[in-house]
C-alpha positions in Angstrom: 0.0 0.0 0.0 1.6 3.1 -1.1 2.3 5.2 1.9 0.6 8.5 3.1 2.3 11.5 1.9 3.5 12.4 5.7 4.4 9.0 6.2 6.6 9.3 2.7 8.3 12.5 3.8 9.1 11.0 7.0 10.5 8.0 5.8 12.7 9.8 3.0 13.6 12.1 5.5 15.3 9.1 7.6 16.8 7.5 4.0 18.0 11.0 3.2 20.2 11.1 7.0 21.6 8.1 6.3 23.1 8.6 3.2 24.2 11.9 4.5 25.7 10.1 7.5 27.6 7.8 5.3 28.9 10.0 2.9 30.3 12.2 5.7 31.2 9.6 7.5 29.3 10.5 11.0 29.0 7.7 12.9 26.9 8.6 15.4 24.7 10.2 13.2 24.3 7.1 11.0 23.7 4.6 14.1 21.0 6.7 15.0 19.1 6.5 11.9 18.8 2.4 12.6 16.7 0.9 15.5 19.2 -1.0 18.1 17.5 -4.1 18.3 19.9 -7.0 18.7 18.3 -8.5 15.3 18.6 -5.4 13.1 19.6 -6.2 9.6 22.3 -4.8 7.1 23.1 -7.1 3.8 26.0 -5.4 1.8 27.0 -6.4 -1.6 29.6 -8.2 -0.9 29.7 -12.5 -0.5 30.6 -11.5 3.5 28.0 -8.6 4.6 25.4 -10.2 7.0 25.1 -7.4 9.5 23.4 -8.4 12.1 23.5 -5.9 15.6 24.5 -1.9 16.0 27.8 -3.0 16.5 28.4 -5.3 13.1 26.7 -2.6 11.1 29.3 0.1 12.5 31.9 -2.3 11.8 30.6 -2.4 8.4 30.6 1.2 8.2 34.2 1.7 9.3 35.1 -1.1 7.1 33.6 1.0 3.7 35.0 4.1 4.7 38.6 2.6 5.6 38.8 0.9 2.2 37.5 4.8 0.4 38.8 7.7 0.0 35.6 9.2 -0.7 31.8 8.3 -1.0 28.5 9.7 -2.5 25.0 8.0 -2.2 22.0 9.5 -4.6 18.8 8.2 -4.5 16.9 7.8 -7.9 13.6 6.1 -8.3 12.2 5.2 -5.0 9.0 3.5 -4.0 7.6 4.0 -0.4 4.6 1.7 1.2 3.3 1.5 4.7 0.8 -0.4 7.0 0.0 0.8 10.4 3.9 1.2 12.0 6.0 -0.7 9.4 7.3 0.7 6.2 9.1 -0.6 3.0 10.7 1.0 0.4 12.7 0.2 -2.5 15.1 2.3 -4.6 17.6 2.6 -7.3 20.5 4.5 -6.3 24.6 5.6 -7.4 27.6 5.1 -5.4 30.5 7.2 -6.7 33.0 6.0 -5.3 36.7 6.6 -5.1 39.0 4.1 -4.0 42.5 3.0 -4.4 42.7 6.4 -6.6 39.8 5.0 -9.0 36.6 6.6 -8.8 33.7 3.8 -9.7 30.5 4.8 -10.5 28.4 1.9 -9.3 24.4 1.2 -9.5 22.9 -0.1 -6.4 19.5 -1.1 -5.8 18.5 -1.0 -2.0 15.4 -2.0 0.5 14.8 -0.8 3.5 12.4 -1.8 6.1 11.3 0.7 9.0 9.4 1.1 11.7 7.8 3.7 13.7 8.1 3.8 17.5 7.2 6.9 19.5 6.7 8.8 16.2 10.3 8.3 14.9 11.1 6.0 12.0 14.2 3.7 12.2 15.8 1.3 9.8 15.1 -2.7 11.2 16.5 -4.0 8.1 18.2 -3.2 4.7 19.5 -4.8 1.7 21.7 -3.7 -0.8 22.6 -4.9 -4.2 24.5 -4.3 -7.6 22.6 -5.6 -10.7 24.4 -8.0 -12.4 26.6 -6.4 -15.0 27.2 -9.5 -17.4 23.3 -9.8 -17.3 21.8 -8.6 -20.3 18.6 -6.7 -20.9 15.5 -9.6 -21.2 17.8 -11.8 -19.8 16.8 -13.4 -16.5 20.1 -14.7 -15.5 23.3 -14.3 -16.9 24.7 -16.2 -19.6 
């Protein structure tokens, strides 16, 4: 169900924070943007990002940024749905990227799941992904 519009701005309001925090790198700013439940979610794109707990997802964090010399997150498309105190969204997005002196531009899509306690929304879970490359368009898996 496609979210109220002050649910929306709410939401995207949380979505935009954390990609501020992680492009500038503010730790505190981005753990507060996440709920601290002991099962809250992050899945990076890489074969060894399960993120489960505050703590992994900080470790995560410290672990992009050590590896970067720089990072910007846009958000393109994005679709935002509710029910009651739980929200989903989905969104294409760009990491530009530089690292090791290359600068990558790099297409992401990314899910969130959050939910509102005592009128603040927080991140429970999130997912992100790079389509894959050697796919081609019409193709459902790569050949």
């Amino acid at each position: 169900m496609k979210a109220p519009p002050n649910t929306e701005r709410s939401v995207k309001a949380v979505l935009n924070q954390f990609a501020e925090a992680y492009v500038r790198r503010d730790l505190p700013s981005l753990r507060s943007t996440f709920a601290s439940d002991p099962d809250v979610l992050l899945y990076g794109t890489g074969a060894d990002e399960k993120r489960v707990g505050l703590s992994e997802i900080q470790m995560q964090a410290e672990r992009d940024w050590s590896q970067t010399e720089s990072i910007d997150v846009t958000y393109g498309w994005m679709s935002v749905s509710s029910a009651a105190s739980v929200a989903w969204v989905a969104t294409n997005a760009t990491f530009n990227v530089k690292a090791g002196g290359k600068v990558l531009i790099l297409p992401a899509r990314i899910t969130f799941v959050l939910e509102n306690r005592s009128d603040q929304w927080l991140i429970v879970q999130a997912h992100c992904s790079f389509p894959a490359a050697e796919q081609a368009d019409g193709q459902s898996f790569p050949t």
